[in-house]
N, C-alpha and C positions, 0 to 999 in steps of 0.2 A: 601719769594718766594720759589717753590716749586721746587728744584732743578732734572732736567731729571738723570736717570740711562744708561749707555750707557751697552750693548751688549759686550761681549769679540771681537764677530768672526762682527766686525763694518764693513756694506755693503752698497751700494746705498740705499737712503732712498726709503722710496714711500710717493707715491704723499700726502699722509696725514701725513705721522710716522718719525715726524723731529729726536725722540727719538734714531735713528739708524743712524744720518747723522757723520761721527769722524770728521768733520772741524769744527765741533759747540764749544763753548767756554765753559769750565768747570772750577768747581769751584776746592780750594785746594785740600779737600777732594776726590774727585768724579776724581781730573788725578791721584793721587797718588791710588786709586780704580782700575781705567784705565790701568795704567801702569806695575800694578802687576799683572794685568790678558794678559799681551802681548798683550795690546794698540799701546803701541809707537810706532812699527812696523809698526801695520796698519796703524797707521797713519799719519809716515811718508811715506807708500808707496804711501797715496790716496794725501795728499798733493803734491808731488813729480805728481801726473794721473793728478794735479788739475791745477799746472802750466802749464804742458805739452797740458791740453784742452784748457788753456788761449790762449796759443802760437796759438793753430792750428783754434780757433775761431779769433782771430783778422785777418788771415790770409783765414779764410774761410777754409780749405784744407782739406778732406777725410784722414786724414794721415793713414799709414798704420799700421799694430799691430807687426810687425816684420821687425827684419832689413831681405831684400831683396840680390840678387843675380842681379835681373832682368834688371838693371840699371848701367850701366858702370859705373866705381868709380869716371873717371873723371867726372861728369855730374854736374848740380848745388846742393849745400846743397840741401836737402829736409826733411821738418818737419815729424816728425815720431812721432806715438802713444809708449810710454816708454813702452819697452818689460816686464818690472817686475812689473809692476802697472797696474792694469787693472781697476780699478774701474773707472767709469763714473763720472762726475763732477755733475751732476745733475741727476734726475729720467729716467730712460730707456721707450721710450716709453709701453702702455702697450699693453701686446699680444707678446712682443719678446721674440726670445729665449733666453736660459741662453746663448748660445757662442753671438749672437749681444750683449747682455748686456756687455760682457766681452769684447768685441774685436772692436765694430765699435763706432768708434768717434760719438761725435754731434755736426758737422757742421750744421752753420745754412745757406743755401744759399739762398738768398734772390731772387733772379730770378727767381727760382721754385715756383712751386705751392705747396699749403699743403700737407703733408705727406697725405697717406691714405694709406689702404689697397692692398696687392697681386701687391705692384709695379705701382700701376697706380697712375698718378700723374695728371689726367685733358687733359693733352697735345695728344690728338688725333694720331697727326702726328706723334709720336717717335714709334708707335706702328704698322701704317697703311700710305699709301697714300691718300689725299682726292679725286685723281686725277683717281686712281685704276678702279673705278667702268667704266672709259666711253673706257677701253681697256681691250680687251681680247685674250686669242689665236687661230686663224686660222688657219690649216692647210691641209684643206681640196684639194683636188686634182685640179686641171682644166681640163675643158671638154676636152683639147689636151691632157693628160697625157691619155695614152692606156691604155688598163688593160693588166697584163702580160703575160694572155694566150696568148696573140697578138704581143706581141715585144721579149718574152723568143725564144730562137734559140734552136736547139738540139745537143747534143755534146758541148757546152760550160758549162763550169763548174768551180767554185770559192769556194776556199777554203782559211780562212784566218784563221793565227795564231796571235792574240794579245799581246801586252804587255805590264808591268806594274803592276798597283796595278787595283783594282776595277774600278774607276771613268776612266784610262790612258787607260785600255782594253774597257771601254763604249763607249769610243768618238771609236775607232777602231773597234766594233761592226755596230754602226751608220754609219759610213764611207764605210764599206763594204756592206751595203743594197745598198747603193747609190752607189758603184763602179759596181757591179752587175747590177743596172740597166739601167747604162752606157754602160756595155758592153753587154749587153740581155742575160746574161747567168742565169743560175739556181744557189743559193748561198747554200754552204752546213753549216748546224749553224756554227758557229764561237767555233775553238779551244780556251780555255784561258790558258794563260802564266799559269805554275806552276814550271818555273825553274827559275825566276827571284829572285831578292830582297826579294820580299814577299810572295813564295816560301809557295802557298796555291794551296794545290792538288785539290781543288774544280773545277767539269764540268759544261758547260754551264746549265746544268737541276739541279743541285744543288745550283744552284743563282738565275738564271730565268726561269718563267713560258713557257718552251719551246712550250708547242702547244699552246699559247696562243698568242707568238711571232711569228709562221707559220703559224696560220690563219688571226689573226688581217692586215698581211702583203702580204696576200694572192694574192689580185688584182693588189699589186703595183712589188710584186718581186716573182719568185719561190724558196721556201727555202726546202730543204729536210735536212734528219735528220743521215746521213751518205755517206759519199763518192760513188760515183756512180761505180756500178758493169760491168765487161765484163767479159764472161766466167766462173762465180761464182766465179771471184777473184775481187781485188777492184782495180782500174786503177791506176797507177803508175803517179803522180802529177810531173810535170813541177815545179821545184821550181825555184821562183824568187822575187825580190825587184825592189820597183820604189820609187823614190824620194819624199821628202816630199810636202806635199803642192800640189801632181801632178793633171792637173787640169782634163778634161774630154779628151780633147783632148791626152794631155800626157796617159791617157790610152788606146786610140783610137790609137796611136802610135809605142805606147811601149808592150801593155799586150796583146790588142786584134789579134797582128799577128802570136804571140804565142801560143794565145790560139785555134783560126782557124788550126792552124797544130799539136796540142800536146794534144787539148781538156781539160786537168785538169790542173789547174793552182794552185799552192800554196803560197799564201804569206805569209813571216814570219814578224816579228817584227810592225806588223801592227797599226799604232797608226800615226795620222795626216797627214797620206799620202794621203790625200784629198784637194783639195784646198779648201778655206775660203770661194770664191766667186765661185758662182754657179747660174744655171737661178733657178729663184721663184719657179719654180713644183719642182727642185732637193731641194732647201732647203728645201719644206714645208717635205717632204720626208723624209729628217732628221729628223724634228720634228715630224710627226708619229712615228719615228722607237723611237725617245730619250723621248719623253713625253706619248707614250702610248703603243708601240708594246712592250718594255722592262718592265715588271714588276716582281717584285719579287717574289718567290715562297711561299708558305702560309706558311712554319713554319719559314721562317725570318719575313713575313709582321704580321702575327697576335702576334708576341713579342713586336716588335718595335709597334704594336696598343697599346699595353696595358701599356708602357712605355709611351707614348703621355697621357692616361688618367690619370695614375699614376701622369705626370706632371699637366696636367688640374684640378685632384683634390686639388693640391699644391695650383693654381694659376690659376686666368683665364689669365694672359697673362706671356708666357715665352719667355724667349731667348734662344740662340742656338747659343753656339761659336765652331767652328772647329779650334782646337789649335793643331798647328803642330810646337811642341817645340824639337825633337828628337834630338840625338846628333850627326847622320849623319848628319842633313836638316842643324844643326848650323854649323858643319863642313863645311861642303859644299860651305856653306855661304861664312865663313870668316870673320862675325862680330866678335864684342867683347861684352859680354852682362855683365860684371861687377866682373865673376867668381876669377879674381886674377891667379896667376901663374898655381893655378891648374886646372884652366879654358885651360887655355893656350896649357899647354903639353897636356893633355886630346885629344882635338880638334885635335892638330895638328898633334898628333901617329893617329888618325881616315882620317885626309888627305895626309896621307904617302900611303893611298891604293890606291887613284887613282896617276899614275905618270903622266897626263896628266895635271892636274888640277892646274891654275897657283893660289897663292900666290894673296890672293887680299889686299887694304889699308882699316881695317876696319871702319874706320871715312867715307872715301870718299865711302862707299856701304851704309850706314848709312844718308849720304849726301842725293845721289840718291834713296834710299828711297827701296833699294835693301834688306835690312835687314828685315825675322819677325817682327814683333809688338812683344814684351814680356807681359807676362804672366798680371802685371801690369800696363803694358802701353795698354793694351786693356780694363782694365778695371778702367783706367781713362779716354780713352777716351769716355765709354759706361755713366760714370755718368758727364761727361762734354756735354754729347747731353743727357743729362735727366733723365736717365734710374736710379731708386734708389737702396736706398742698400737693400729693402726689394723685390726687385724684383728675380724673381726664375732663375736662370741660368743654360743650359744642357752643359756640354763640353763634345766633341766630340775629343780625343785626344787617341797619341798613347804614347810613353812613355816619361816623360817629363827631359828633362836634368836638374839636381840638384833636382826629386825629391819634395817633401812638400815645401822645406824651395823655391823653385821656384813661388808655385804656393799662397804661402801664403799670401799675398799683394791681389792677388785678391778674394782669398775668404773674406780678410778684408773687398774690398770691395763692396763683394756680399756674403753674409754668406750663403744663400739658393744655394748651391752650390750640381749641381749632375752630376752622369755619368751612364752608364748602367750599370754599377757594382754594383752602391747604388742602383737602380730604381729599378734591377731584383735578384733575387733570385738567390743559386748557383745550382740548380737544373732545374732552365729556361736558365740558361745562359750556365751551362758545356757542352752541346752538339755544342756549336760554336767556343769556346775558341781556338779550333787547326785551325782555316781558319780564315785567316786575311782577307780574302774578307765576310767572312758572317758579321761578327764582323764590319766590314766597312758597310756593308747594312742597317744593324740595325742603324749608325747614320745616315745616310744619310735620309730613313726616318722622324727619329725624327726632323734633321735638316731642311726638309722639311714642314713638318708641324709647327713649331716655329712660332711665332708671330712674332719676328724679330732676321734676323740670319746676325751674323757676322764673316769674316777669317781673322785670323791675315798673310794669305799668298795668294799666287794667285795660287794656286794650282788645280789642276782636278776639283778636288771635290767642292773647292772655284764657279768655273768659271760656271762647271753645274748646281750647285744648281741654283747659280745666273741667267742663264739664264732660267733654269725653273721655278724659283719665278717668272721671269717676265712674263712666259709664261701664269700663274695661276694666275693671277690677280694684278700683281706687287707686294705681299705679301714684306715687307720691310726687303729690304737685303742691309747692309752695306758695303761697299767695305773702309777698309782705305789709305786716303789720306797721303800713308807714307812719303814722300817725303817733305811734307806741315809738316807734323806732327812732325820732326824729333827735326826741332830748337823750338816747344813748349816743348815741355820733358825734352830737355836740359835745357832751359832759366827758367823751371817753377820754381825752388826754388825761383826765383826773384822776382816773380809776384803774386797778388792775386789770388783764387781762381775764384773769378766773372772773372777776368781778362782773366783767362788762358779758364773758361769753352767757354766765347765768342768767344775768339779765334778759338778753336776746331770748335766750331760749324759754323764759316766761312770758316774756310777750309776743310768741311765733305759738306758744297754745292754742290751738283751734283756730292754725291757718296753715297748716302741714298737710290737707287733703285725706284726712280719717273720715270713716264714715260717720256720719250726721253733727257734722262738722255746723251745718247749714239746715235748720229746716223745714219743711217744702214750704215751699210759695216763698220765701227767701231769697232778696236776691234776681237777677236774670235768668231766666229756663236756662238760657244756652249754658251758664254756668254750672247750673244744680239743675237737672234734669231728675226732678225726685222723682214724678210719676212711672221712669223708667227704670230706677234702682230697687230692686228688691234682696228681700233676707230671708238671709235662711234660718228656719228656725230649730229648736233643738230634736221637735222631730218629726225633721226632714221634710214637713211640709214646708211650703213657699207664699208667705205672704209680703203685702207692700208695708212697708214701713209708716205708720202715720203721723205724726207728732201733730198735735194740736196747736200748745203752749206756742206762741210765739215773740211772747212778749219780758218773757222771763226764762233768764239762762239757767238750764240744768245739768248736773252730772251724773252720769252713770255708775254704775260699782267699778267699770271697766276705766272711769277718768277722761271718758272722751266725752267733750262737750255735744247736747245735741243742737241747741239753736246758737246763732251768734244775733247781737241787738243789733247789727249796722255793719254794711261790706267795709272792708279795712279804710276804706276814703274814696271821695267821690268821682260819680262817674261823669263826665265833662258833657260828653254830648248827645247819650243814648239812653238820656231819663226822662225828658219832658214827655209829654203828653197834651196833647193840641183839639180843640174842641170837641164836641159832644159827644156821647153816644161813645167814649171811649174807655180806655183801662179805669180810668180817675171818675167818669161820670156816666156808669154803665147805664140806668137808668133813664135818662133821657133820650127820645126818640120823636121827639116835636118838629126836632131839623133833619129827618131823614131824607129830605130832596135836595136838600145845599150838597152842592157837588163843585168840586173846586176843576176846571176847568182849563185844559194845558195850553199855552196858545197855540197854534201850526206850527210848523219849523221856520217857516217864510217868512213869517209876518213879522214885524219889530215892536219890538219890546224891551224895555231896560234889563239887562243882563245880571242876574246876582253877581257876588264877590263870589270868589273862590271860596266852597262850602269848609269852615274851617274843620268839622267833625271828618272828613277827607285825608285829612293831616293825620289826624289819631286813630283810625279808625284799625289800623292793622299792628 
């Protein structure tokens, strides 16, 4: 018999070339041949890859290629791909790259559909709603809404200053069309923060398409594009604040008695000082200003274009995660994500800056569902609802705490892993590098456009997108169920793979981005903008969808949930609501003259902390 020759540098076979497999049995001659070319090595490493696929096949389980960070040390064992063996136990499919070859298990899960190409696996629904097509967004005026040559007053004047990051200054832009036309005044564009946290010199004409935003908005609000003149000097602004959440009345109260005697009015810090609930013309109103009067200027939108095609030539369908892993947002937090002692001190010299900030139980934020998703735990739960590992992935991130050795688990398992650093050039991208709001636009974009986009946080940026996926046709936006999600993470070294995937995928029910998913008045506008989603009905007329029931969850014949009783877990800094006359206490109007009072720029005055809702706000 004709004895095989093995290879020194012994690799995954292919599917014909058994001649190269090192687990194959050899005769005296041919290991003692083996051995003295630096066999044994190999092939005690691929035996060592071969039990290691044993283990993670009878268990089903994606193991990872690297020990991890991502996962508290207490948590359950969990099966791992051996860091120093990398060879695959059987043939890689064909068409992968060398790093899948090297690094991603082969799990076989029997619940899925066949492997194929570019991530799609058959299953419609992981990529799209079937439900999408019969809702779309409305937000056209009614015949009672005036146009503003008719309701604008003269000598009233609104001037607002935002703040935050990009996404925290958006909803404050939006907010301020609508308070404007609440109080019939003329709005001057919107200042943006450049002294906060993210501490981006960038002006409102160097994000968004300014005339584009003063005429599209033309009928519904008057906006000019500098503070209004007397005498050929610029009028001296009334500075003042009003509470959060403050509803229409609270302005009709509070701002408009000051502005009848003072004419200019300035708001600082402006950001959800609008109520949530407002009548249908003010909402849809929002929706003009956030889904179409804001767009961005052509040298951020024709980059972030050519990033989307760059992704579409990859792949016809990608995903889009915004991962907000920073070592403030973990600070702030208060979790524990597995780091060890130097995790620990780390974190906690970073929450020595706010002295306000109490000390939370990292378990019990974990419990409640208060804690990021980690790097790995998002992208287990993206291939426990189906999504595989040849599927293309955009992350949307700013600097990641710990680093590679963080994020390495998930590229295990998604190897097709990108960001706008990889997608663009350093000669496309150097012009934005110093403005953390351009650099935010370009994902937002792409995150927009995504086939299906997921946040491991409920953050700005989270809650907008999400509400204008819904707004564009329900495009499938993942919200996670952390709270649900928390005791599968933990408990999964116990359990199978089928096991744990089922699991996920019942507690990700009615948080996949279906329509009435959410129903209205649920929730933040900017996330579920009901009053702007309308359905089609079976014939063909167009009404709004109403749901009453808010307090009790129901199912359709179609299985889609319409109300949820409470957003997946809480929202840290954009829930309160601060004296009278607001979202919480509409009916009082006794204190419509307290008027809170900004001091000059000049004068001294003890300076807040660093606003820690700044930190999370994007």
């Amino acid at each position: 018999m004709h004895r095989l020759k093995y290879p020194h540098a012994a690799g995954p076979p292919g599917p014909t070339d058994r001649r190269r497999h090192p687990l194959l049995p050899l005769g005296a001659a041919g290991r003692r041949r083996w051995a003295s070319r630096g066999g044994a090595a190999t092939r005690t490493a691929a035996t060592t890859a071969a039990r290691a696929a044993l283990r993670c096949r009878r268990q089903g389980w994606p193991c990872s290629s690297s020990p991890s960070r991502s996962s508290p040390s207490h948590s359950s064992p969990r099966l791992r791909w051996p860091t120093r063996a990398r060879a695959l136990p059987h043939p890689p499919p064909a068409g992968s790259s060398a790093a899948t070859r090297r690094t991603v298990p082969a799990a076989n899960w029997s619940w899925r559909a066949p492997r194929a190409a570019h991530g799609w696996t058959g299953q419609d629904g992981i990529w799209r709603s079937k439900l999408a097509s019969n809702f779309y967004g409305c937000s056209n005026s009614s015949s009672k809404f005036l146009d503003s040559r008719v309701t604008t007053q003269p000598d009233r004047y609104l001037i607002v200053v935002t703040n935050g990051g990009l996404n925290q200054q958006r909803t404050g832009i939006v907010d301020a069309v609508v308070a404007a036309r609440v109080l019939n005044a003329t709005l001057v564009v919107p200042k943006l923060d450049q002294t906060s946290f993210w501490k981006d010199s960038s002006n409102f004409s160097e994000i968004f398409d300014m005339d584009w935003f003063i005429s599209f908005l033309a009928k519904d609000v008057k906006i000019i594009k500098e503070p209004p003149e007397k005498g050929g000097k610029a009028m001296k602004p009334y500075k003042m604040r009003v509470p959060r959440k403050c509803t229409p009345r609270c302005y009709l109260n509070r701002v408009l008695p000051a502005m009848l005697k003072k004419h200019v009015i300035r708001m600082t810090k402006y950001d959800y000082r609008l109520s949530n609930k407002l009548d249908t013309d003010l909402q849809k109103l929002r929706c003009r200003v956030n889904y179409h009067a804001l767009r961005f200027t052509e040298p951020i939108q024709e980059l972030a274009e050519k990033l989307i095609q760059r992704m579409r030539e990859k792949s016809r369908y990608f995903i889009a995660l915004h991962l907000r892993f920073e070592p403030d947002m973990l600070a702030f937090s208060g979790c524990y994500y597995g780091g060890g002692e130097k995790e620990r001190r780390e974190l906690a010299a970073i929450r020595r800056r706010w002295r306000t900030l109490h000390i939370r139980d990292p378990e019990k934020g974990r419990r409640q569902g208060r804690c990021p998703l980690t790097p790995e735990e998002v992208g287990l739960m993206l291939r426990a609802l189906g999504y595989r590992n040849d599927a293309h992935i955009y992350v949307a991130s700013g600097e990641i705490y710990g680093g590679e050795d963080t994020l390495a688990p998930l590229k295990a398992l998604f190897p097709n892993f990108h960001t706008k650093e990889t997608l663009s050039s350093q000669e496309e991208l150097s012009p934005l590098l110093k403005f953390s709001s351009r650099m935010a636009a370009i994902d937002f974009i792409v995150c927009d456009e995504s086939d299906a986009f997921v946040a491991n946080n409920i953050g700005n940026m989270a809650k907008i997108l999400a509400g204008r996926r819904r707004y564009f046709g329900h495009k499938r936006t993942i919200r996670p169920n952390a709270k649900q999600l928390y005791p599968l993470f933990m408990k999964r070294g116990n359990m199978s793979w089928d096991v744990f995937a089922s699991q996920v995928r019942t507690v990700q029910k009615g948080y996949m981005g279906e329509p009435m998913e959410i129903a209205p008045g649920r929730g933040e506008f900017h996330s579920n903008p009901a009053a702007c989603i309308c359905e089609k009905t079976s014939s063909n007329s167009v009404v709004t969808k109403l749901i009453s029931r808010h307090n009790q969850e129901t199912v359709n014949d179609t299985g889609i949930r319409k109300t949820i009783d409470r957003p997946p877990y809480p929202v840290y800094t954009d829930e309160e609501a601060d004296g009278s006359d607001t979202e919480d206490d509409p009916d009082t109007s006794g204190r419509g003259e307290i008027i809170e009072i900004e001091p000059d720029e000049g004068s001294v005055f003890r300076q807040e902390e660093p606003e820690l809702e700044e930190i999370l706000s994007d």
